[in-house]
N, C-alpha and C positions, 0 to 999 in steps of 0.2 A: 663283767661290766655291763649295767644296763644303760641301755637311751631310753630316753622320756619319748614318749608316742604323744602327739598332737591330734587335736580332732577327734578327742573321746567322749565320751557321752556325756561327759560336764562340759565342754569345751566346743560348739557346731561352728562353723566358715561359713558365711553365705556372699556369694557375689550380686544375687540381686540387687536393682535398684532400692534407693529408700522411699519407705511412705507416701513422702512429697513428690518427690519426683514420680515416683507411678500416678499419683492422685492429678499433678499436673499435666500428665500423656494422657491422662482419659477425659482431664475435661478439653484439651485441645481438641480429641479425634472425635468427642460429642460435637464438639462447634463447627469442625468440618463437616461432617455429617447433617449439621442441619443446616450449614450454607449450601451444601451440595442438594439436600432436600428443597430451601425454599428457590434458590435455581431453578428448580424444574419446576415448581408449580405455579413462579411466577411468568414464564418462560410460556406462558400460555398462548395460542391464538385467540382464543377467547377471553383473554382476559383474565386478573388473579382479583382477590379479595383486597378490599382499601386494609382491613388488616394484613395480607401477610407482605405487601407493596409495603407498607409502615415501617415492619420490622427486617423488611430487609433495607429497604433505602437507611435506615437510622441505625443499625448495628451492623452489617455488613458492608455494604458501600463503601464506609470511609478506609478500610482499611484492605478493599477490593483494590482501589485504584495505585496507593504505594508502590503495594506488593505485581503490582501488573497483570492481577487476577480477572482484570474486567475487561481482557481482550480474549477472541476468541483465535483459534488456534487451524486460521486459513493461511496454510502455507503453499504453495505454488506446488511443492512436493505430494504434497498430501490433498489439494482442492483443484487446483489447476485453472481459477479464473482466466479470461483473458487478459487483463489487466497486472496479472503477474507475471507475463515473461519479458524476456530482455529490450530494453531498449537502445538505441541506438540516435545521434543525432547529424545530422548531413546539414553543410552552411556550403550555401552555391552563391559565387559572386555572376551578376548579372553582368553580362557582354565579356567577363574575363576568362572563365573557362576553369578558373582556379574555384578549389573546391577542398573542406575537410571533411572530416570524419570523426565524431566522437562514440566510444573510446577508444575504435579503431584496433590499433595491438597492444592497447595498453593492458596494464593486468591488474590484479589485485587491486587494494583500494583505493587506486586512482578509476581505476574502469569501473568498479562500484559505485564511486560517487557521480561521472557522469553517467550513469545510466538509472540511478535514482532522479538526478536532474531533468535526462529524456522525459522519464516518467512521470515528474510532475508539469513539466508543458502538456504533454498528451492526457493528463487525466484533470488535473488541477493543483491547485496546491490548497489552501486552507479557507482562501477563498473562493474556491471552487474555479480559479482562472488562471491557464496557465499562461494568458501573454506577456505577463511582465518578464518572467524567467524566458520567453521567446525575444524577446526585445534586448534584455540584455547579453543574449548568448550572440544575436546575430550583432550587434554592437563590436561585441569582441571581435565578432569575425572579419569589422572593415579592414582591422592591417594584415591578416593574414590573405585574406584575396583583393585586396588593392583594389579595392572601393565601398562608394558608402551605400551602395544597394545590393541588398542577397537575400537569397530565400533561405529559409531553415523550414527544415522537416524534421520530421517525429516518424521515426519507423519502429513497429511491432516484431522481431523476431518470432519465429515459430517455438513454439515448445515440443522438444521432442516425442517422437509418435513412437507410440509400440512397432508400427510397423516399421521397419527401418526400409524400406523400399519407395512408400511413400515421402516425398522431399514436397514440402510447400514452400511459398516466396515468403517473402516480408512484408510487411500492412504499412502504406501510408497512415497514420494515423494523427497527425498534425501537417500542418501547411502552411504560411504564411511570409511576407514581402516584411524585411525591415530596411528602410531607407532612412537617409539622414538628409534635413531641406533645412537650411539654415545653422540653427543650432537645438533643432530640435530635431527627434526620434519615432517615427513612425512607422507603425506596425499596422497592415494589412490584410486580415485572416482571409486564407483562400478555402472560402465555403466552398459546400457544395450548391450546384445549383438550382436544388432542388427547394434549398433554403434560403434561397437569393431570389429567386422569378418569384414574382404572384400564381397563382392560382386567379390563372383566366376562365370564364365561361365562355362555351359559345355563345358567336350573336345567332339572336333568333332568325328565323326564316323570313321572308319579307312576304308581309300580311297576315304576319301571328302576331299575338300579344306574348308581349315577355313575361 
């Protein structure tokens, strides 16, 4: 009794992809390849060519920003700005003693959200000001310290140091008085005062000319 054998010389298998589909992987990895090329040489100090600025704004651009390709990839892990470690928000009621903490021991994405919140008082938000978000946090906070005057802070958390020996503090890095006088909401920023006083000269000597 014979069995028929498969895969003989009139009869090949092949698992590769088809035609198409190989022809569609090479024009993809050409078009990465040259958004990846014109990147860098428009990515210049000195300036790129009004053509290759052309062809990148008008075929790459528009499908840069969908895909999320047109951010770059500054992660606190990996760059360690100031501006990327954690924040934190403190509401101090005036005269009462009473005082919160945000996010305090919360966790996960309740403590995430306040502390993206910190972080836009202390840096800005889109219009580059973060007292509206100051105003309405200390708002919230006249029923929790039983009155309508409190100060809110913005503190910086340290980012952990290689050295684990070294322990730094935490950074003021916002300040500001939200009172309530009528029925209106006012906010206070506690500059520094450096930003506050004029720049005096000295008065001149007596019987010089200034």
């Amino acid at each position: 009794m014979t069995h028929a054998r498969h895969g003989g010389a009139g009869e090949t298998r092949s698992d590769r992809p088809s035609e198409a589909v190989r022809a569609g992987v090479t024009v993809g990895i050409a078009a990465l390849l040259l958004g990846l090329g014109l990147a860098i040489a428009t990515n210049s100090l000195s300036g790129s060519s009004a053509l290759l600025g052309t062809v990148k704004s008008r075929l790459f651009s528009p499908w840069l920003v969908p895909a999320w390709l047109d951010l770059g990839w500054d992660y606190r892990l990996s760059y360690g700005l100031a501006e990327d470690a954690d924040h934190e928000i403190e509401v101090a009621g005036r005269g009462t003693g009473a005082s919160i903490a945000l996010p305090a021991d919360r966790g996960g994405e309740r403590a995430a959200r306040w502390r993206r919140l910190a972080r836009t008082i202390a840096v800005g938000g889109l219009d580059g000001d973060g007292g509206v978000v100051a105003a309405g946090v200390g708002r919230g906070g006249f029923g929790i310290t039983g009155t309508t005057d409190v100060d809110v802070r913005v503190l910086r958390l340290p980012q952990p140091d290689r050295d684990a020996a070294v322990v730094a503090e935490a950074e003021q890095v916002y300040a500001a008085r939200v009172r309530r006088v009528g029925d209106d909401v006012q906010l206070i920023r506690d500059e520094p005062r450096g930003e506050l006083a004029p720049l005096l000269r000295p008065a001149p000597a007596a019987g010089t000319t200034p």
